[in-house]
C-alpha positions in Angstrom: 0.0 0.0 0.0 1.7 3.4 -0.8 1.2 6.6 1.0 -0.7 9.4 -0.5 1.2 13.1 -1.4 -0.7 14.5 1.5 1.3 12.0 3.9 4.2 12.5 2.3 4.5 15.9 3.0 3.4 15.5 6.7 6.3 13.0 7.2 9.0 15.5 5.4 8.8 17.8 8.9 9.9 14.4 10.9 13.3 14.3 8.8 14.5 17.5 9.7 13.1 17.6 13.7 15.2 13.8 14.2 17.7 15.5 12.3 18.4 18.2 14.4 17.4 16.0 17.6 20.0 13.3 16.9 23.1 15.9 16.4 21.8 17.6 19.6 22.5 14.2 21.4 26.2 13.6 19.4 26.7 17.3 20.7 25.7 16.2 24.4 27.4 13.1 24.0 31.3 14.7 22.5 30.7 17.3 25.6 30.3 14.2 28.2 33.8 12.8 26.9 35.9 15.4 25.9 35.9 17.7 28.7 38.7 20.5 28.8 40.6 21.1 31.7 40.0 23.8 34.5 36.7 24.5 32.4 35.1 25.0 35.8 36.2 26.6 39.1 36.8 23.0 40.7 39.1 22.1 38.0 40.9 25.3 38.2 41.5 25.2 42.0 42.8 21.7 41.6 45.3 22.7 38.7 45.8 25.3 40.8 46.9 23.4 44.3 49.0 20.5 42.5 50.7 23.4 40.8 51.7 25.4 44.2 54.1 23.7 47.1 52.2 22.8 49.9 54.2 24.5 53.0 55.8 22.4 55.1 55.5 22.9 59.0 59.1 23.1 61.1 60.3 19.7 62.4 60.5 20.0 66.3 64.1 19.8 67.7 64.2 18.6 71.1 
């Protein structure tokens, strides 16, 4: 049984909207891998305190 023009038509919007709706999730999912460093303020203050010497108290002499 073939579809009529009338469907045909209807079902060209579906293309487009999974279209757009399946490189939204490849976007999402290229995000969840590849994350750059010190992108946020945790990963900054970590670079930050493995970067800087951590002082070192006086040994007590007795």
């Amino acid at each position: 049984m073939a579809a009529s023009p009338e469907h045909l038509e209807t079902m060209g919007s579906d293309i487009p909207h999974a279209l757009i709706g399946l490189t939204l999730l490849i976007g999402i999912l290229v995000l969840n891998i590849y994350k750059p460093r010190g992108l946020t303020r945790y990963g900054w203050r970590r670079e930050r305190a493995a970067r800087t010497p951590t002082p070192t108290s006086p040994s007590p002499t007795t």
